[in-house]
C-alpha positions as CSV (number, residue, x, y, z in Angstrom):
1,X,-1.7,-9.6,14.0
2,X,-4.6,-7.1,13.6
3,X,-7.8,-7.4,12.6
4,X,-9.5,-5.4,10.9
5,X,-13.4,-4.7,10.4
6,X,-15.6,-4.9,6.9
7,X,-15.5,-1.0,6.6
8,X,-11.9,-0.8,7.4
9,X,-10.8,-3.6,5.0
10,X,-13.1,-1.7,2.2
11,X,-10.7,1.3,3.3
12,X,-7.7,-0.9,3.2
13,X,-8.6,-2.4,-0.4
14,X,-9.0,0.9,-2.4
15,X,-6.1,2.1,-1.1
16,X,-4.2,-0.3,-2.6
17,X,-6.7,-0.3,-5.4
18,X,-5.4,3.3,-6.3
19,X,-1.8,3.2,-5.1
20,X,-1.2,0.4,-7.4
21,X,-2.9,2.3,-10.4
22,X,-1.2,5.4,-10.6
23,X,2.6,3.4,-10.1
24,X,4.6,3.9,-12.5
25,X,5.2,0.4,-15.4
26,X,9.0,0.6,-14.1
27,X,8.1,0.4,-10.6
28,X,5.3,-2.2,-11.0
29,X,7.8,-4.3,-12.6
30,X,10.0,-4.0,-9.6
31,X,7.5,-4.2,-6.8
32,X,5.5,-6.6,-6.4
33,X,1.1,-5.5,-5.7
34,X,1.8,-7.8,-2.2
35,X,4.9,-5.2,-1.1
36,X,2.5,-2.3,-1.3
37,X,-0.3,-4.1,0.7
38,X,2.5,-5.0,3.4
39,X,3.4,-1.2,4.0
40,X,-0.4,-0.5,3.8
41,X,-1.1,-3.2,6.3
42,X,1.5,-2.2,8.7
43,X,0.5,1.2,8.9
44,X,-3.3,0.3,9.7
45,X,-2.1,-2.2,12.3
46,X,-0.7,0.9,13.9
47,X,-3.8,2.8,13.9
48,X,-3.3,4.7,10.5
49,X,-7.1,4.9,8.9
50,X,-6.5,8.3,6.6
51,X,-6.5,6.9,3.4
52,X,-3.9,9.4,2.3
53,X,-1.2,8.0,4.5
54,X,-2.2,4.8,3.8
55,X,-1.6,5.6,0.1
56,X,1.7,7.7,0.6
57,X,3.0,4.6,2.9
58,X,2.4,2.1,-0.1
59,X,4.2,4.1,-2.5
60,X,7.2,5.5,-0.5
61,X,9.2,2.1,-0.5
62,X,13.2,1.3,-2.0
63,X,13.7,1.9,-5.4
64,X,15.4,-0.9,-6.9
65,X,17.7,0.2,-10.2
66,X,19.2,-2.2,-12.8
67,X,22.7,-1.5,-13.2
């Protein structure tokens, strides 16, 4: 597991701060705030800082449909 620094985990928080603002309602109601951290986290623990990447990683994810 990584770990991550005060000014990195600042980084980390806003990202999915915003990521989980601009989702759509339908999405939020099928992804739950903890999945988008996940891909955020996973990304950082590779290295990723650029809070861009971090942001497209949380939102590129399955999309589930109700049929």
């Amino acid at each position: 597991m990584s770990a991550f620094d005060p000014e990195t985990l600042s980084i980390l928080r806003d990202v999915l701060d915003e990521a989980w603002s601009v989702l759509p309602n339908d999405r939020k109601a099928h992804t739950p705030k903890s999945e988008l951290a996940h891909r955020i986290l996973k990304l950082a623990g590779q290295g990723e800082r650029d809070p861009v990447r971090l942001r497209a990683a949380a939102m590129i994810g399955p999309v589930r449909v109700n049929t």
